[in-house]
Biopython code that builds the backbone (N, CA, C, O; Angstrom):
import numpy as np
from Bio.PDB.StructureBuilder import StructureBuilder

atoms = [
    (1, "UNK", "N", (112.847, 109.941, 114.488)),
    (1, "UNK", "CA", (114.162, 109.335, 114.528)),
    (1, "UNK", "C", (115.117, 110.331, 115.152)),
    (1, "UNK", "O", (114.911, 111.508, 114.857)),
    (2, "UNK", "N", (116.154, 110.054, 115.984)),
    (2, "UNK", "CA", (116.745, 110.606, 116.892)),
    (2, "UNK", "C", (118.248, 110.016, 116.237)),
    (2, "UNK", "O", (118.463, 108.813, 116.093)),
    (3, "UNK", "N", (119.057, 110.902, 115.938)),
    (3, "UNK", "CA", (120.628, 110.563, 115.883)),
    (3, "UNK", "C", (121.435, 111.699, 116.951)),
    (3, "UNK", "O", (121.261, 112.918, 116.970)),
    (4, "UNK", "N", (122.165, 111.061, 117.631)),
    (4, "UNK", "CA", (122.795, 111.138, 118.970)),
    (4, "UNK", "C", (124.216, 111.141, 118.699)),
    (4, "UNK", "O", (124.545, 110.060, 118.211)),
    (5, "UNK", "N", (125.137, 111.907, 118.825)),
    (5, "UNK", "CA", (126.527, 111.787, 117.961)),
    (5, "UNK", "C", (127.625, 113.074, 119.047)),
    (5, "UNK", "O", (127.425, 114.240, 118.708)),
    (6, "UNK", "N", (128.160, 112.979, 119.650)),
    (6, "UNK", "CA", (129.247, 113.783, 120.419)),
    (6, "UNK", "C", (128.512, 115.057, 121.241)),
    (6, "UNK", "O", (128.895, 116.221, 121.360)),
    (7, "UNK", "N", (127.175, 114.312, 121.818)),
    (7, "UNK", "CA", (126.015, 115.399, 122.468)),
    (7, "UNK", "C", (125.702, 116.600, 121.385)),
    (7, "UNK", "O", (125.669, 117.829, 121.444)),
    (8, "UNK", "N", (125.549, 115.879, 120.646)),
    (8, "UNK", "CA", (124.855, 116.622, 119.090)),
    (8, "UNK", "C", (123.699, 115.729, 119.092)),
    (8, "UNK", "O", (123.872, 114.522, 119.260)),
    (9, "UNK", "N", (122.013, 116.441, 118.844)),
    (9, "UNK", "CA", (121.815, 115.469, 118.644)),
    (9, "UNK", "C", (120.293, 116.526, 117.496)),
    (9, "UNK", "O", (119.613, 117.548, 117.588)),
    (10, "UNK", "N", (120.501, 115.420, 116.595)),
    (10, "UNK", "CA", (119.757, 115.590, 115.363)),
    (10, "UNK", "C", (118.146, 114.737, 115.269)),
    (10, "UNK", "O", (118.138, 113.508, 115.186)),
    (11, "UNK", "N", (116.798, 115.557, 115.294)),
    (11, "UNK", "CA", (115.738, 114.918, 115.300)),
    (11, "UNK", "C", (114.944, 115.329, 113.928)),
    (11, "UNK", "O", (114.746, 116.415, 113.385)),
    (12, "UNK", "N", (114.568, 113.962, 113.602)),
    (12, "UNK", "CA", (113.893, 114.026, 111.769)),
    (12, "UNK", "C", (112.458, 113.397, 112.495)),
    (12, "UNK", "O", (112.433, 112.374, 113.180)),
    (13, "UNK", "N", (111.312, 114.239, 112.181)),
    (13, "UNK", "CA", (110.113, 113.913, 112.140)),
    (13, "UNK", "C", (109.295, 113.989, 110.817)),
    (13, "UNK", "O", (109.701, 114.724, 109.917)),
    (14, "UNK", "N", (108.130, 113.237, 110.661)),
    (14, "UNK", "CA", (107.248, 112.897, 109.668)),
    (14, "UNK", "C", (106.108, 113.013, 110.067)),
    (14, "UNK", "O", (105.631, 112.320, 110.966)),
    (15, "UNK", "N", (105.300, 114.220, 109.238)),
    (15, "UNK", "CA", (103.834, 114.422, 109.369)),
    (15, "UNK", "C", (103.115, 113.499, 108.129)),
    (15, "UNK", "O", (103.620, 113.895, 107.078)),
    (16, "UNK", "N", (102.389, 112.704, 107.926)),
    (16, "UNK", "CA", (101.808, 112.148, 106.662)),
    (16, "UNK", "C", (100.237, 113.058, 106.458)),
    (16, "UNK", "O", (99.494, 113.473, 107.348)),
    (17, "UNK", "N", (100.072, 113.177, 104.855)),
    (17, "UNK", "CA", (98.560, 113.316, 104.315)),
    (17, "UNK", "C", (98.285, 112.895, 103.517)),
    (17, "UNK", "O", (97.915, 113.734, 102.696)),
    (18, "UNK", "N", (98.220, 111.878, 103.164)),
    (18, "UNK", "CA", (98.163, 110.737, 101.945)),
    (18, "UNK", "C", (96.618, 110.309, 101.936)),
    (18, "UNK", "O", (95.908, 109.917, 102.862)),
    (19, "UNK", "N", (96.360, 110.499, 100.693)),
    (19, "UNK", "CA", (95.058, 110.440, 100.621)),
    (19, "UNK", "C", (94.882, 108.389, 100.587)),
    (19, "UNK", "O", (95.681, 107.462, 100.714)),
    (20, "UNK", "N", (93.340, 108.507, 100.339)),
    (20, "UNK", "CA", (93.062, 107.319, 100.078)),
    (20, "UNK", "C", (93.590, 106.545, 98.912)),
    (20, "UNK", "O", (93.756, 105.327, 98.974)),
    (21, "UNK", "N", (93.851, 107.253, 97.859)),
    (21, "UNK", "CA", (94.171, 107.522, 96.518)),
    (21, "UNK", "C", (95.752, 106.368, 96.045)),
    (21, "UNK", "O", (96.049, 105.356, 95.410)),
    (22, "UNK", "N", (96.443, 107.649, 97.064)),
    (22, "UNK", "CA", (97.601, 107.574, 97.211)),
    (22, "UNK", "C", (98.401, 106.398, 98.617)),
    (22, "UNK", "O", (99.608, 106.402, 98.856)),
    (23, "UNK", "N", (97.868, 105.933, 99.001)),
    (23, "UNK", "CA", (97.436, 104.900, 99.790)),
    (23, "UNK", "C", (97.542, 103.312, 98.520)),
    (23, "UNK", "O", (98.210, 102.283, 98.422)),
    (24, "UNK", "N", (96.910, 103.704, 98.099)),
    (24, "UNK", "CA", (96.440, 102.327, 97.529)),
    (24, "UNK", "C", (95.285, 101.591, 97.803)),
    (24, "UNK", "O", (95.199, 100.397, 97.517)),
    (25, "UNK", "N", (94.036, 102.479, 98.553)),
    (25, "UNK", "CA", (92.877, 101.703, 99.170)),
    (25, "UNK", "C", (92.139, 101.503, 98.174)),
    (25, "UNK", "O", (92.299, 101.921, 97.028)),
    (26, "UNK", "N", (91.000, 100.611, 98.749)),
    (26, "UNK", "CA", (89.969, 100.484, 98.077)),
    (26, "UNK", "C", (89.090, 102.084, 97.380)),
    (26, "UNK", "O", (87.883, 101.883, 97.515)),
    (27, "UNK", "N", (89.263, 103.088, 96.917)),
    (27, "UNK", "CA", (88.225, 104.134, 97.008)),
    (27, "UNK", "C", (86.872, 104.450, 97.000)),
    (27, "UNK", "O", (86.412, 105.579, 97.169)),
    (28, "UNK", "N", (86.245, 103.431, 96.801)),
    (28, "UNK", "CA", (85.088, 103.873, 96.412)),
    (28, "UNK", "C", (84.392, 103.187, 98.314)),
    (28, "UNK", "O", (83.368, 103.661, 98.806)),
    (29, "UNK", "N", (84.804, 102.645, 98.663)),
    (29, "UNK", "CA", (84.231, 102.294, 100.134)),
    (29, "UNK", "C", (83.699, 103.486, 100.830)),
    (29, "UNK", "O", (83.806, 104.515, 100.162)),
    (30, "UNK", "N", (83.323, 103.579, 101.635)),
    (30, "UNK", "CA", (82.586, 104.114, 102.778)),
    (30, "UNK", "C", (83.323, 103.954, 103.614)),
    (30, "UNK", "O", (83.805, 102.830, 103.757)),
    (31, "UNK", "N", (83.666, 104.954, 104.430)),
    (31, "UNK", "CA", (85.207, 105.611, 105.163)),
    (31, "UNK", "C", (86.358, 105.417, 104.918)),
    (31, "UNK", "O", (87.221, 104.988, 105.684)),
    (32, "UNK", "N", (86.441, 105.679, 103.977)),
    (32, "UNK", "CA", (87.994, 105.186, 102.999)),
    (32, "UNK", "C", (88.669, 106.167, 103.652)),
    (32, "UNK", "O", (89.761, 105.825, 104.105)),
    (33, "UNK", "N", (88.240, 107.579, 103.874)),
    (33, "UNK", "CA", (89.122, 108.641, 104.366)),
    (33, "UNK", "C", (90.015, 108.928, 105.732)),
    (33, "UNK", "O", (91.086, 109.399, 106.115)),
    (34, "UNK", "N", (88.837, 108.323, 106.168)),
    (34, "UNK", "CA", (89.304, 107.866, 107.833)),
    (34, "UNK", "C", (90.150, 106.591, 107.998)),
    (34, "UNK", "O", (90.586, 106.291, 109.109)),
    (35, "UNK", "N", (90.371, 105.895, 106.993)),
    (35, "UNK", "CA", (90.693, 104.716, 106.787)),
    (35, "UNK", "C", (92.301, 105.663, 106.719)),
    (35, "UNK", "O", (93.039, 105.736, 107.701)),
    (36, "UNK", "N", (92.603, 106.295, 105.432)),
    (36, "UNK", "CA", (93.945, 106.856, 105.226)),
    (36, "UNK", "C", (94.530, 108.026, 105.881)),
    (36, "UNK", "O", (95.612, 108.541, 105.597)),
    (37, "UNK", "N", (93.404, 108.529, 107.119)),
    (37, "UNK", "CA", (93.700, 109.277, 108.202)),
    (37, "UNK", "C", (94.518, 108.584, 109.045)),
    (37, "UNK", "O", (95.604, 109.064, 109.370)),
    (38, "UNK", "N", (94.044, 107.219, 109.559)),
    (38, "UNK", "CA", (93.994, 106.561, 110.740)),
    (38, "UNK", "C", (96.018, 106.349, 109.898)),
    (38, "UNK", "O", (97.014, 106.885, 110.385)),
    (39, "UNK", "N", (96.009, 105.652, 108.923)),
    (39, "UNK", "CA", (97.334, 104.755, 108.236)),
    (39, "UNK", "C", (98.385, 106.463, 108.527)),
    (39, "UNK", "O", (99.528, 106.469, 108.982)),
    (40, "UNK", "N", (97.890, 107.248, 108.271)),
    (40, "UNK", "CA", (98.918, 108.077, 107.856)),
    (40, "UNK", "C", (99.218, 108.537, 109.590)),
    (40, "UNK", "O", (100.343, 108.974, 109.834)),
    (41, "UNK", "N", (98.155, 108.422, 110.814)),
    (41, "UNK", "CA", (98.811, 108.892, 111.665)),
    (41, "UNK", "C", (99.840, 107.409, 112.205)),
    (41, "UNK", "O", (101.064, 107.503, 112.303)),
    (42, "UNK", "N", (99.199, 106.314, 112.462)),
    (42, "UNK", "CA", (99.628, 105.269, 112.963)),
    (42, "UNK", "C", (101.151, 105.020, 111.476)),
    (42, "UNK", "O", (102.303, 104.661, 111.719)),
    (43, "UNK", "N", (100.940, 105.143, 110.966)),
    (43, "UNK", "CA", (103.090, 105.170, 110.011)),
    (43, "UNK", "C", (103.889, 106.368, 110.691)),
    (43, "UNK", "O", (105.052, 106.114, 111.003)),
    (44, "UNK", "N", (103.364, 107.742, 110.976)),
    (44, "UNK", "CA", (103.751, 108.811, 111.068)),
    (44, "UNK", "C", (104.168, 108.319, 112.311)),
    (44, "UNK", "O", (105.391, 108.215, 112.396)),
    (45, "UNK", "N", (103.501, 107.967, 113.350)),
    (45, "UNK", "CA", (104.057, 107.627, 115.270)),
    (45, "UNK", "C", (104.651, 106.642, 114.596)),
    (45, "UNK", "O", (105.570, 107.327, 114.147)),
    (46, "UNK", "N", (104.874, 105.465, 114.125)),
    (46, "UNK", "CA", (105.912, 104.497, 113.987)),
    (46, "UNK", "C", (107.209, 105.215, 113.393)),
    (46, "UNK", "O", (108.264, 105.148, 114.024)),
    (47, "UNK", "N", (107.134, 105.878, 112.223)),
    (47, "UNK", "CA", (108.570, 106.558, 112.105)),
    (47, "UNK", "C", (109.271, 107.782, 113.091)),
    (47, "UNK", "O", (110.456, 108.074, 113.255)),
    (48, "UNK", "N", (107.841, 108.450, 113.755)),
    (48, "UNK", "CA", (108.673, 109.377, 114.516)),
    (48, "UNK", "C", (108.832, 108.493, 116.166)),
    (48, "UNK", "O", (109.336, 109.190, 117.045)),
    (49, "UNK", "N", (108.606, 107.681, 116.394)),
    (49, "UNK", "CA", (108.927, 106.287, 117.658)),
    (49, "UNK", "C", (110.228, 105.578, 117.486)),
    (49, "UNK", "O", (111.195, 105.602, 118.247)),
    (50, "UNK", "N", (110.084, 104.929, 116.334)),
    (50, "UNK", "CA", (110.961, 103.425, 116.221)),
    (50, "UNK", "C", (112.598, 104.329, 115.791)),
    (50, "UNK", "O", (112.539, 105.334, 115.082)),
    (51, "UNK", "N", (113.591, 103.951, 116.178)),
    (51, "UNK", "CA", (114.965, 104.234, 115.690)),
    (51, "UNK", "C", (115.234, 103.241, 114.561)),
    (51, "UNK", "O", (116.376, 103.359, 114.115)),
    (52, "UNK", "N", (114.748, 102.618, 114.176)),
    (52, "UNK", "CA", (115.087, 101.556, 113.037)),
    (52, "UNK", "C", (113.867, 101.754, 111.871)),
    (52, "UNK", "O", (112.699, 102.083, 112.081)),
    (53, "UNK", "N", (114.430, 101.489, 110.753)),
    (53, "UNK", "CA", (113.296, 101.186, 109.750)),
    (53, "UNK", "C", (112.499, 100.329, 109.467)),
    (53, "UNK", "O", (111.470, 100.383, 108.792)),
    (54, "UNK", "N", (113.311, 98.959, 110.355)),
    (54, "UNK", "CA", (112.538, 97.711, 110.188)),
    (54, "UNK", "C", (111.589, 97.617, 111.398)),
    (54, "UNK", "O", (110.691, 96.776, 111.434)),
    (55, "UNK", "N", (111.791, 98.419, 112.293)),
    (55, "UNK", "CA", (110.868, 98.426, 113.217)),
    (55, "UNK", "C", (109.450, 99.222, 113.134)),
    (55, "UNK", "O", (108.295, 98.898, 113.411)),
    (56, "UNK", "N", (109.966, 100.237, 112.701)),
    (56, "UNK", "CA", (109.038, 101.225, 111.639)),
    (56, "UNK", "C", (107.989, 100.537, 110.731)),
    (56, "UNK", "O", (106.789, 100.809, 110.717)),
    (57, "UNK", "N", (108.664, 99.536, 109.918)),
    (57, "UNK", "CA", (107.517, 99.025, 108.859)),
    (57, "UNK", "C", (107.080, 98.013, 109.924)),
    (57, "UNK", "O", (105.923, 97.678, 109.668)),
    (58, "UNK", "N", (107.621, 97.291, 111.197)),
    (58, "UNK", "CA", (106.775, 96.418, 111.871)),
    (58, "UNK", "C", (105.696, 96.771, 112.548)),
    (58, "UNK", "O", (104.690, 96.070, 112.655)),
    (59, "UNK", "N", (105.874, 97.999, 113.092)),
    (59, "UNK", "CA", (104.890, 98.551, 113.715)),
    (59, "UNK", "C", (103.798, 99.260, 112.780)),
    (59, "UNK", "O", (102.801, 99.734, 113.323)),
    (60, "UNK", "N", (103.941, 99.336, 111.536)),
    (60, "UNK", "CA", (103.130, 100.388, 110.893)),
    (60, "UNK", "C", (101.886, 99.012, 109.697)),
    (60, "UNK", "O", (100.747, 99.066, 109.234)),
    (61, "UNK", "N", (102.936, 98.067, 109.693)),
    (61, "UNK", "CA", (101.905, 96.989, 109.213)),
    (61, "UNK", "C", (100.863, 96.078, 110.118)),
    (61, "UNK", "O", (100.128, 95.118, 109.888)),
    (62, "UNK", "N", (101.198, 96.908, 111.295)),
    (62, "UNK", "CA", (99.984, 96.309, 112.474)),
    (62, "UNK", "C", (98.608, 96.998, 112.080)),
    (62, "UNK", "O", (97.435, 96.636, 112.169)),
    (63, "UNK", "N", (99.277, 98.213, 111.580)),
    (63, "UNK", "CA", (98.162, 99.385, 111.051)),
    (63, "UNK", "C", (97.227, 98.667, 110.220)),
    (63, "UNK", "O", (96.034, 98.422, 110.399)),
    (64, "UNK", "N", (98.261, 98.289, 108.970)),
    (64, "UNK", "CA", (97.893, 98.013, 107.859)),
    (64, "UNK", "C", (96.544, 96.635, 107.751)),
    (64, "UNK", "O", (95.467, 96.500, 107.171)),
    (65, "UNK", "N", (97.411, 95.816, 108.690)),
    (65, "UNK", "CA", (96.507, 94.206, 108.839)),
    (65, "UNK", "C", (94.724, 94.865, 109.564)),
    (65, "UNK", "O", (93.631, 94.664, 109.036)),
    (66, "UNK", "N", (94.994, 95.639, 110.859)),
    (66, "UNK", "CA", (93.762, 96.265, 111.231)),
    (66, "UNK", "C", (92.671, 96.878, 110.204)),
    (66, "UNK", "O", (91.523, 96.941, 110.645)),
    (67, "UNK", "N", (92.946, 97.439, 108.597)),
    (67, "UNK", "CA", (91.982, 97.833, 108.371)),
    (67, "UNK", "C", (92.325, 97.283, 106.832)),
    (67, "UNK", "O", (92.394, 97.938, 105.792)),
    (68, "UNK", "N", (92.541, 95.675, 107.075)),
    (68, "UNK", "CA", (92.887, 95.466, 105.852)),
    (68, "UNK", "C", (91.639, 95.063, 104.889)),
    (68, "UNK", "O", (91.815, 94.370, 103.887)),
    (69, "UNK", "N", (90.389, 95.545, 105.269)),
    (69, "UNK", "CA", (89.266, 95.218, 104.394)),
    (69, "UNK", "C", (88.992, 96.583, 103.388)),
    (69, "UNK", "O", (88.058, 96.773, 102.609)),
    (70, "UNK", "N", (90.057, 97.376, 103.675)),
    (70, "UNK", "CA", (89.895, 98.505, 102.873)),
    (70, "UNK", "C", (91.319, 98.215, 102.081)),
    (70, "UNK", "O", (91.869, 99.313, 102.004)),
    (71, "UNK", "N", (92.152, 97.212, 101.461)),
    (71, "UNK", "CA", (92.579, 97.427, 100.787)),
    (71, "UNK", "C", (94.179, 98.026, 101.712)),
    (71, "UNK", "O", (95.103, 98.679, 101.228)),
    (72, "UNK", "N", (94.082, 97.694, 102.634)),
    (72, "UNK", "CA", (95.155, 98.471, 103.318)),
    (72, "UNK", "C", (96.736, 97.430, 103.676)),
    (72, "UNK", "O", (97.822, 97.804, 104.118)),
    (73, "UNK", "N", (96.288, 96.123, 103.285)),
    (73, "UNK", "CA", (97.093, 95.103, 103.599)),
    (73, "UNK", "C", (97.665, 94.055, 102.096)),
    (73, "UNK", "O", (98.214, 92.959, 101.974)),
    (74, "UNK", "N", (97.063, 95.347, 100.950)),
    (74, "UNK", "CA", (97.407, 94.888, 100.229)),
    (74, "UNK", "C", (98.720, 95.132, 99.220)),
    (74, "UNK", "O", (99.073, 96.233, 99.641)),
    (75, "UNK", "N", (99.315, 94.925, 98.551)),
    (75, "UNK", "CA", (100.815, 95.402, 97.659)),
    (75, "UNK", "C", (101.036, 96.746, 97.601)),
    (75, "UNK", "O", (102.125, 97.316, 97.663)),
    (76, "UNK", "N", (99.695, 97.338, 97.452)),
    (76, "UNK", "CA", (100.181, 99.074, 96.879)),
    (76, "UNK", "C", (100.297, 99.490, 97.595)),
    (76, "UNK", "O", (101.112, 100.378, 97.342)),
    (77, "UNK", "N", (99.853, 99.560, 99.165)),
    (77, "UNK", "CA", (99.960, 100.269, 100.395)),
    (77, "UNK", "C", (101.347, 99.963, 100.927)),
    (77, "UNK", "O", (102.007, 100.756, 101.599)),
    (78, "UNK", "N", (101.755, 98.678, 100.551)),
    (78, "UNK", "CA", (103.321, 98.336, 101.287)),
    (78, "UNK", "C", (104.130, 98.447, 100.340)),
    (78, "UNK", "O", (105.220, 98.652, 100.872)),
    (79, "UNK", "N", (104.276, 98.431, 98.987)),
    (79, "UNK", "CA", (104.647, 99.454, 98.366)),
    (79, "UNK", "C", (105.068, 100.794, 98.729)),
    (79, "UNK", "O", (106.256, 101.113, 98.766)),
    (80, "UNK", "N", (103.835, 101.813, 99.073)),
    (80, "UNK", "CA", (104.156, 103.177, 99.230)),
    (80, "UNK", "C", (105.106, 102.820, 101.306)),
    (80, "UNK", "O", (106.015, 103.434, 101.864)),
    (81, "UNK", "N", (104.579, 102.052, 101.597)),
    (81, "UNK", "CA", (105.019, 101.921, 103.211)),
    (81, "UNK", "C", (106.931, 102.104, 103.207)),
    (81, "UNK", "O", (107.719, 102.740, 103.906)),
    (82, "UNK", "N", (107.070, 101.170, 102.026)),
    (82, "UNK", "CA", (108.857, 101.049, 101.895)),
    (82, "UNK", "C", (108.800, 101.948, 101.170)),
    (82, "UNK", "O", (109.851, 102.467, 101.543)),
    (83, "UNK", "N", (108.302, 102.866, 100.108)),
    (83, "UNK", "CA", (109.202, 103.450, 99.564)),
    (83, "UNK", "C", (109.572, 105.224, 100.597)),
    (83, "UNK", "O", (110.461, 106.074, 100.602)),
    (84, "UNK", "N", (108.123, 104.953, 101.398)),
    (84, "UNK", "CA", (108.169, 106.454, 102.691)),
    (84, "UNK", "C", (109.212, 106.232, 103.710)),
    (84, "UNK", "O", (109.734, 107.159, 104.329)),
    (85, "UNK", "N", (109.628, 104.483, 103.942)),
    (85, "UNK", "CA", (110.557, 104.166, 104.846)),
    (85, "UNK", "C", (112.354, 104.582, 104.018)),
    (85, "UNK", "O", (113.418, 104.924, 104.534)),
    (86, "UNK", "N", (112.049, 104.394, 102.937)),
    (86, "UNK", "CA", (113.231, 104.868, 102.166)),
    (86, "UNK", "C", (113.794, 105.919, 102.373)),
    (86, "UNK", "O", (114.927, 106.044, 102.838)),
    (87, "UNK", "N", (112.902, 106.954, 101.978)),
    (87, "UNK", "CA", (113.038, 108.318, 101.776)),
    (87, "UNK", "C", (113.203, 108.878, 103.439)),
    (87, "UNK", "O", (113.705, 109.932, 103.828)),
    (88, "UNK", "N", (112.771, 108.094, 104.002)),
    (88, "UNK", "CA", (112.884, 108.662, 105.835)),
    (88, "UNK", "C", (113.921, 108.118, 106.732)),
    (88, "UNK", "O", (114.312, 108.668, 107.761)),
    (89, "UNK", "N", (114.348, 106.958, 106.242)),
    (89, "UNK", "CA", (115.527, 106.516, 106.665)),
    (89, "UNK", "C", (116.977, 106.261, 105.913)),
    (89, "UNK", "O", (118.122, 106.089, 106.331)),
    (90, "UNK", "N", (116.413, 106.316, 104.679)),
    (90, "UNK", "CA", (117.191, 106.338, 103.914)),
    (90, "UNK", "C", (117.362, 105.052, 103.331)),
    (90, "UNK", "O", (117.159, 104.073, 104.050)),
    (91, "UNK", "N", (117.762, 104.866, 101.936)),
    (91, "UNK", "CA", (117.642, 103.605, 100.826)),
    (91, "UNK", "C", (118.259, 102.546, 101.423)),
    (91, "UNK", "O", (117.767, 101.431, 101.247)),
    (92, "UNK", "N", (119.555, 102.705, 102.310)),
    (92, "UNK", "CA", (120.037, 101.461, 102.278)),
    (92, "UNK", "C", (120.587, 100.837, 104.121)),
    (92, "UNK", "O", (121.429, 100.062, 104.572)),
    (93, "UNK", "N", (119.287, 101.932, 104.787)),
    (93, "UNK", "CA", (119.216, 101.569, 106.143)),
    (93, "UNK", "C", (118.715, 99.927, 106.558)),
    (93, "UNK", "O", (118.645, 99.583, 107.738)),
]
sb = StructureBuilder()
sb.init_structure("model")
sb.init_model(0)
sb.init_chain("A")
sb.init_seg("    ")
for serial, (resi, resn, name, xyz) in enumerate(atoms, 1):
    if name == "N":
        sb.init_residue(resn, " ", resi, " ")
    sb.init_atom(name, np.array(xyz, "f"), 0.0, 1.0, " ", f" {name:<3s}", serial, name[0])
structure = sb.get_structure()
């Protein structure tokens, strides 16, 4: 995210490492890890890409639907999705 203000300009980036755990996946699957590799880079390029938050969670639930047989398209993952969009854009963006 890029804020641009009187040729001031302020850049907030996001590295993610969120386990499978912490994710909300299925765990016990077979590549669950790569599963919450793949989510944490594909959210991480959507928040450090999109200038908006709602664009952010649009692009990052493309993620989510792609590997949604692991549990990735389900409540707890979009759950943690808004509450990382919170904390990165802030509560009432």
């Amino acid at each position: 995210m890029k804020i641009d203000r009187n040729n001031i300009v302020i850049t907030k980036t996001i590295a993610l490492h969120l386990t499978p755990h912490q994710w909300g996946l299925y765990t016990t699957m077979k590549f669950v890890e790569l599963v919450a590799d793949y989510l944490n880079k594909q959210v991480a390029d959507a928040f450090n890409q999109c200038e908006t938050r709602n664009e952010a969670i649009t692009n990052s639930e493309k993620a989510f639907r792609n590997v949604s047989e692991f549990g990735a398209d389900d409540t707890e993952p979009h759950a943690t999705l808004h509450w990382l969009a919170d904390k990165f854009y802030g509560e009432n963006s």
